[in-house]
C-alpha positions as CSV (number, residue, x, y, z in Angstrom):
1,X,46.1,40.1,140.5
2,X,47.9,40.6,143.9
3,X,51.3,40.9,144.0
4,X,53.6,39.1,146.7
5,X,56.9,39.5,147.1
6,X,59.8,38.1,149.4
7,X,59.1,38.8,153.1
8,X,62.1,37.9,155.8
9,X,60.4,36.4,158.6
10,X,62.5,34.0,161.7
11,X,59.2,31.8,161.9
12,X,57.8,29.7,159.3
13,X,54.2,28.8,159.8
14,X,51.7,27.4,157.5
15,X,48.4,28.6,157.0
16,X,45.2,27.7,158.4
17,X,43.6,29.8,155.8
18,X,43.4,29.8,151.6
19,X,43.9,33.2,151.7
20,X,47.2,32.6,153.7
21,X,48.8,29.8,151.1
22,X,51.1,31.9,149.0
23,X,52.3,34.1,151.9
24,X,53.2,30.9,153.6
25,X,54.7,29.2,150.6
26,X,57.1,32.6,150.0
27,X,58.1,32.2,153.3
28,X,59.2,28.9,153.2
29,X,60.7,28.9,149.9
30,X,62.6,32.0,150.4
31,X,64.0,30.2,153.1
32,X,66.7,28.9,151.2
33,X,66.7,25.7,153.5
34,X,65.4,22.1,152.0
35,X,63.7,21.1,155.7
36,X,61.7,24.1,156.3
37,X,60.2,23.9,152.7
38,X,59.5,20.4,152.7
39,X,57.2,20.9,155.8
40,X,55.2,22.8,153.0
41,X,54.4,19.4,151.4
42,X,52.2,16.3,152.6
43,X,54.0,13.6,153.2
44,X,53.0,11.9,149.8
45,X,53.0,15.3,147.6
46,X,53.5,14.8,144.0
47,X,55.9,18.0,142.0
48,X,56.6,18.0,138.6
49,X,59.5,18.8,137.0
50,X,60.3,20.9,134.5
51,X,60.6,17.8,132.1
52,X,57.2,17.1,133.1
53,X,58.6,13.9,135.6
54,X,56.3,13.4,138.8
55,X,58.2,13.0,141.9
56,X,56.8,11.6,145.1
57,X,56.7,12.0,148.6
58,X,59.2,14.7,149.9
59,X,62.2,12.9,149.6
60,X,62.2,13.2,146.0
61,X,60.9,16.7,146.0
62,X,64.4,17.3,148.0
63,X,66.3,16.6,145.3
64,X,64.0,19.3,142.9
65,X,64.4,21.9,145.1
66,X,67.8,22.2,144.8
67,X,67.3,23.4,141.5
68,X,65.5,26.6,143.0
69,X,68.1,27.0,146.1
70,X,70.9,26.7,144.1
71,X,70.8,30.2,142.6
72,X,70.7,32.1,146.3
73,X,68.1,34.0,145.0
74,X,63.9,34.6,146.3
75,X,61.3,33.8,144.6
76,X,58.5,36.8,143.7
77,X,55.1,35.4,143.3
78,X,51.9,36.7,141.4
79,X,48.5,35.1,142.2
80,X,46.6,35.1,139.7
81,X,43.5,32.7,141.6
82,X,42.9,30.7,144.3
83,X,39.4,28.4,144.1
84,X,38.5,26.4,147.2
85,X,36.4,23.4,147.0
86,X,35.9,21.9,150.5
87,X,39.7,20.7,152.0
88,X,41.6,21.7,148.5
89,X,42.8,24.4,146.7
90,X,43.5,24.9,143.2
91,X,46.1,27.7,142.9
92,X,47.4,29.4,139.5
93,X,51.0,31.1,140.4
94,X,53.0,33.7,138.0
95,X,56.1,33.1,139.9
96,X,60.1,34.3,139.0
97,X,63.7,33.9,140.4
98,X,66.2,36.4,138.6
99,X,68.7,38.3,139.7
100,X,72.8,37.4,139.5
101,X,73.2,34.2,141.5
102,X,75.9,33.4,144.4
103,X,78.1,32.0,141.7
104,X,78.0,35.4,139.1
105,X,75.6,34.2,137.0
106,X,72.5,36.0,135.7
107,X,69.3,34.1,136.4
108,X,66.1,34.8,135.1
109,X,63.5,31.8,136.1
110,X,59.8,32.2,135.3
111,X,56.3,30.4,134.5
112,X,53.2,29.9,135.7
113,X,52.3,26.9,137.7
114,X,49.4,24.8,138.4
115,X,49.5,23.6,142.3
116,X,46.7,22.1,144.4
117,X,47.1,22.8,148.5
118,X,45.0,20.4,150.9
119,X,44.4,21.2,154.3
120,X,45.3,18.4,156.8
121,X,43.4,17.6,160.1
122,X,45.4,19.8,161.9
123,X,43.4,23.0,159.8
124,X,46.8,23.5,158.1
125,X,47.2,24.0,154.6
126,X,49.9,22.3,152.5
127,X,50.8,21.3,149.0
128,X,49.7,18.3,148.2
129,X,50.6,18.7,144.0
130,X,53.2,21.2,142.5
131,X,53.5,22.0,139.0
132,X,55.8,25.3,138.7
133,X,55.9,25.1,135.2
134,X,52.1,23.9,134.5
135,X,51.6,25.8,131.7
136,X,55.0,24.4,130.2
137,X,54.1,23.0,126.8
138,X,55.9,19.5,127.0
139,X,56.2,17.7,124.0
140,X,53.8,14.3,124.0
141,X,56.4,12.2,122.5
């Protein structure tokens, strides 16, 4: 496993690289701003929520983020694979948020997602389907 953790940086650039993904993603998640993140996405990027909903597209992945920024708090990431096939890759995540949010209250936010990254024409690579709590057992009924 490599481990990843928060990394300040004024620029947030995507990768042209699978190696590059998670760095990139950390960047832009930990930027605590809803604009910069969704230019992680493709435009018609699916993220599931934690009740297992698919959202669409990044204006409904707006409203999921908030979820995440709310807390004031950066996300710590350990990658546990990456396999490319071609223009995608299929990326297993051991990711947490904890700490004591803006508001006082303790946090502690883990699981392990399931996300698929595409790289576009332009040789960058962005998220094309997020699910941060993939290995979430959801009930079927």
């Amino acid at each position: 496993m490599i481990a990843q953790n928060f990394v300040e940086r004024s620029v947030f650039s995507l990768s042209k690289t699978p190696e590059g993904i998670v760095d990139s993603f950390i960047s832009h998640m930990n930027s605590f701003n809803k604009e910069t993140m969704l230019s992680f996405y493709e435009e018609d990027a699916i993220f599931i929520n934690n009740n297992g909903d698919p959202r669409r597209g990044r204006l409904e992945i707006a409203s999921e983020l908030d979820c995440f920024f709310k807390f004031g708090l950066p996300l710590k990431v350990t990658t546990r694979n990456i396999n490319v096939a071609g223009n995608l890759a299929s990326l297993i995540l051991d990711w947490s948020i904890a700490g004591i949010a803006s508001n006082g209250e303790k946090v502690c936010l883990r699981g392990t997602s399931n996300d698929y990254a595409k790289r576009g024409a332009d040789g960058y690579w962005r998220y094309w389907f997020e699910n941060p709590f993939g290995v979430h057992v959801r009930s079927l009924f």
